[in-house]
N, C-alpha and C positions, 0 to 999 in steps of 0.2 A: 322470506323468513331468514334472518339473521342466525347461523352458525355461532356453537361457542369459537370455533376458531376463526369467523369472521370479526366477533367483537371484541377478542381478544387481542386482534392484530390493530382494531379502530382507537381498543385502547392505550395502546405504547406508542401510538405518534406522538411526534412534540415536532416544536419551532426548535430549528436552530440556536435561534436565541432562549428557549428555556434550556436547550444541552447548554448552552454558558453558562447559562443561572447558576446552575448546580456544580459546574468544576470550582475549586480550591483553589487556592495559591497552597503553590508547592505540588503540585499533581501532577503525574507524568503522566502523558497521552501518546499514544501510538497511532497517528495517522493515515494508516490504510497499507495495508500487503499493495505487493507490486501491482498493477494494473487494476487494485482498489481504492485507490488514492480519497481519500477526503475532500472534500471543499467546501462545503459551507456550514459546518460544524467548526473545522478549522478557522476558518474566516471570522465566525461569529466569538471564537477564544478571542483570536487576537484582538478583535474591536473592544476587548474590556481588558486590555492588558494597562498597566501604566503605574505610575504613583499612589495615585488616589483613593480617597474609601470605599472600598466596592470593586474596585479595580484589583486585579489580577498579575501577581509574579512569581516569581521563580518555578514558572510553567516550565516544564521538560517536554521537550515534543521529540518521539522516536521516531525517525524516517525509516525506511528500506527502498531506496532506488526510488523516491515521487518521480511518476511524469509530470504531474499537474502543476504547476509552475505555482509555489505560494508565496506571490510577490507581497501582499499584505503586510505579510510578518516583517518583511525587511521595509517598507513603510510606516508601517506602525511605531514597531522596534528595532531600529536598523542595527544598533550595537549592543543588541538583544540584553539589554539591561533588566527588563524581566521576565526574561525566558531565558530558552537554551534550546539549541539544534542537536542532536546528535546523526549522523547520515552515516549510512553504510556505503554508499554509492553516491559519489558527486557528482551530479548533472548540471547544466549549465549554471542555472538559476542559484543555484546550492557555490556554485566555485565563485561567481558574483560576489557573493556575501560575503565567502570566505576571505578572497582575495582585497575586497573593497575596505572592509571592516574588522578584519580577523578575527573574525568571529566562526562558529560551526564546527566541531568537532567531528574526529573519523572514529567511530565507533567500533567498527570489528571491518575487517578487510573478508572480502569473501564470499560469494553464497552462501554454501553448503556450512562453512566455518562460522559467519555472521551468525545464519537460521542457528545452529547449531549450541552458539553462545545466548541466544536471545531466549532459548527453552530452559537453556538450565540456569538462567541468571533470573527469569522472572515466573515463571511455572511453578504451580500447586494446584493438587486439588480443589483444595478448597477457596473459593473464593476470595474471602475476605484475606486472605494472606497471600494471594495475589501480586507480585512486581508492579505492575502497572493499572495505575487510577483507571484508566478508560481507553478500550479500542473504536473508534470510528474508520469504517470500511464503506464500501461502496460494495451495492450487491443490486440483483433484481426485484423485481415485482414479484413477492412471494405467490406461491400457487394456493390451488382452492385447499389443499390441508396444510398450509400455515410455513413452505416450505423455501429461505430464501434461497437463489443459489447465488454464487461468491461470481462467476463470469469471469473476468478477466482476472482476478485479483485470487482464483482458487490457491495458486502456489503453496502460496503460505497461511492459508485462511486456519488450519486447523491449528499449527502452531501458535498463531496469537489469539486462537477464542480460549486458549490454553493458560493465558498469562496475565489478562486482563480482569477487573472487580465488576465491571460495569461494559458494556456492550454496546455501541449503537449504528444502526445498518441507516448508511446515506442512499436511500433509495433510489434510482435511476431507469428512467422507461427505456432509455437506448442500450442495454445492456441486455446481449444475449445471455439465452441458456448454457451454459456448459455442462454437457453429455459426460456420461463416464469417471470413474473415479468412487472413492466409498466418500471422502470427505468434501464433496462441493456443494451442498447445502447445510442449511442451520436452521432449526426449527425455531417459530416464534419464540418457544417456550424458553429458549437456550439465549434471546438477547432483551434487554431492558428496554430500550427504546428505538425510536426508526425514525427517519424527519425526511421528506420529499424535495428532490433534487430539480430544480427549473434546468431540464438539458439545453433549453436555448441560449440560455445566462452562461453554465456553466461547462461549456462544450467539453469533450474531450480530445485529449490534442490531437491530432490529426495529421500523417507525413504524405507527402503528394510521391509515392514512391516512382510513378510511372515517367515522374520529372527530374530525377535522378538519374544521373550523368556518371558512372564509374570513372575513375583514370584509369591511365593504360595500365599502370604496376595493381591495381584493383583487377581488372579483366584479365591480366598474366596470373594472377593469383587464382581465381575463381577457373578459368583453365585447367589450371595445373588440377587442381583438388577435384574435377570433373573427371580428370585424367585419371587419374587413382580410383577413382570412385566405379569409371568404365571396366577399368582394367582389371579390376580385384572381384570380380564374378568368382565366386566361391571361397573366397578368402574373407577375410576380415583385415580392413589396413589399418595401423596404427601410427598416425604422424606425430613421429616423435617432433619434428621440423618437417618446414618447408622445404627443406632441401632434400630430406632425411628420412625415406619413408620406409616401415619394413610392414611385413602381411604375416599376420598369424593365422595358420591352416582353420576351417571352421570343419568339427571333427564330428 
């Protein structure tokens, strides 16, 4: 027997391609908290971006640090003639663009200062007066009471369910649970739609860290800060610098 919160959850899925349907021209979208990154919602914008009737421009797309590489966009739109990047964190793919096309703008320098600007520039109660058209996050496989959790992308998840009109969780089977915290889930009832992510298609990026080689001035580093770390049993160290280290008594 089907659960109202089973039918509930059966009823907010869509295609990819119906979350295109329904974006604007002119609609800012917020692409996924860190470690929530977007991809085939995002993917599906860009393939209707262009000139044409139906076709889709002066899309704004908010980053905060993507891993997920959205080569598309600089394909599609390489001199983003109808869109617009704004990045908080330039990663390779983002300095590409920048560098190649001049295109991509720095949006706020910072974490804590970025998160910080990004709440009170687009936050309201109430929905419809909202900053931002549309959030697309990546999150898990909600639970038997209708419950997603955010996984890798929790950081920020509370601040942008905050600022958006429109909601939608890119579903992902390889994505752990994340324990602990009061804001790492979102109940169905709290997003509009949800679309299923092929993990095989759209991997996530993956660093082979055990094939990583430090240099010497990295292993001098990582010493040293080991050193400090042995050494300050009952203290608290505070490196002002590498060079420069004082210990505040813990009382």
């Amino acid at each position: 027997m089907t659960t109202p919160v089973q039918q509930k959850i059966r009823d907010k899925k869509r295609t990819p391609e119906q979350i295109a349907d329904m974006v604007k021209s002119g609609d800012w979208i917020n692409i996924g908290s860190v470690g929530g990154d977007s991809t085939v919602c995002t993917e599906a914008v860009a393939r209707r971006l262009g000139p044409g009737s139906g076709q889709l421009r002066e899309i704004e797309f908010w980053l905060y640090a993507m891993f997920y590489p959205h080569h598309e966009l600089q394909e599609i739109d390489p001199h983003q003639q109808y869109h617009c990047v704004h990045e908080f964190f330039f990663f390779p793919w983002n300095c590409k663009a920048r560098d190649n096309n001049n295109v991509t703008d720095w949006a706020q320098w910072g974490w804590s200062y970025g998160m910080w600007a990004h709440h009170y520039r687009f936050v309201n109660a109430l929905r419809e007066k909202r900053g931002l058209d549309w959030w697309f996050n990546a999150a898990t496989v909600p639970d038997s009471r209708g419950f997603f959790n955010m996984s890798y992308g929790t950081n920020n998840c509370n601040i942008f369910r905050q600022t958006a009109k429109r909601i939608v969780f890119e579903v992902r089977s390889d994505y752990p649970w994340a324990e602990g915290g009061r804001f790492n889930t979102i109940h169905i009832d709290e997003i509009d739609y949800w679309v299923e992510v092929d993990c095989e298609k759209y991997r996530w990026p993956q660093i082979n860290e055990k094939a990583l080689k430090p240099r010497p001035e990295e292993e001098a580093i990582a010493n040293h800060i080991m050193g400090i770390m042995i050494r300050s049993t009952g203290t608290r160290t505070w490196p002002y610098m590498i060079s420069d280290t004082r210990t505040i008594s813990i009382i």
